[in-house]
C-alpha positions in Angstrom: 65.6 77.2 51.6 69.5 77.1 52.0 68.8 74.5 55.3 66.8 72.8 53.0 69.1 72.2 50.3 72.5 71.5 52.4 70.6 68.9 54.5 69.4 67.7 51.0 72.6 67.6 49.6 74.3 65.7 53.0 71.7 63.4 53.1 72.2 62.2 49.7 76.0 61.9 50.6 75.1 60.1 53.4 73.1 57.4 51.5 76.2 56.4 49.3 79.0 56.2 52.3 78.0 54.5 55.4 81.3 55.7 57.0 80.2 59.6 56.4 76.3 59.0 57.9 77.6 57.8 60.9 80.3 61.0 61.2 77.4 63.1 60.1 74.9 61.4 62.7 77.8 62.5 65.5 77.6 65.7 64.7 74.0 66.0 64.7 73.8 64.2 68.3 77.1 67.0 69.9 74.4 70.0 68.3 71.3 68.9 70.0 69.7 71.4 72.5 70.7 70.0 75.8 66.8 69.8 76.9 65.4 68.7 73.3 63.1 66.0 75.5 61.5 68.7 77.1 60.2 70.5 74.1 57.6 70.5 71.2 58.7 68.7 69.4 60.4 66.4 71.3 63.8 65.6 68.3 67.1 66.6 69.2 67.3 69.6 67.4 70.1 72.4 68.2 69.0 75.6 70.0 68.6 78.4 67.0 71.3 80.8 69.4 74.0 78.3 69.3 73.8 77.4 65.5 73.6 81.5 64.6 76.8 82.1 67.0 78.5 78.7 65.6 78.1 80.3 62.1 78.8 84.0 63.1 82.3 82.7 64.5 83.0 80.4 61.6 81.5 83.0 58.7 80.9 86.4 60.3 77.4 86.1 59.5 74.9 84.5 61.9 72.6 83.7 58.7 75.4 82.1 56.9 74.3 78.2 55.5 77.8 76.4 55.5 78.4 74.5 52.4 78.5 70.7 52.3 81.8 70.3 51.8 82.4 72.4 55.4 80.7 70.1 57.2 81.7 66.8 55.8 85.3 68.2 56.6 84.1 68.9 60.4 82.1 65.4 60.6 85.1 63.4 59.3 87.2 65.3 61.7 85.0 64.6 64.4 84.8 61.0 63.8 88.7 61.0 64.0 88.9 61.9 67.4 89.2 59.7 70.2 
């Protein structure tokens, strides 16, 4: 239900800033599997073993839900970079 709720709550953010949707859609598109067009059901989902590493590493729990503000921070940084 966490999931749920922090693609709830980024969605929402996303709606009001243009700027932050298209930071938040760039991080989206770097997580992808790197098959997802080979799959059921064919969206470029990430694989479930990189997002529970990715949030063991950042939170020392591999069933950790980052908050929002997290990854606003990371998708804003992202769309800084060259």
């Amino acid at each position: 239900m966490a999931w749920i709720s922090l693609t709830t709550t980024l969605a929402l953010r996303a709606l009001l800033n243009p700027a932050l949707a298209a930071d938040l859609l760039r991080v989206a598109w770097r997580f992808r599997h790197r098959h997802w067009y080979r799959r059921v059901p064919f969206l470029p989902l990430p694989a479930m073993n990189y997002v529970r590493w990715r949030m063991y590493t950042a939170y020392g729990d591999e069933h950790a839900v980052p908050p929002a503000g997290d990854v606003i921070a990371f998708a804003r940084w992202l769309g800084r970079q060259p």
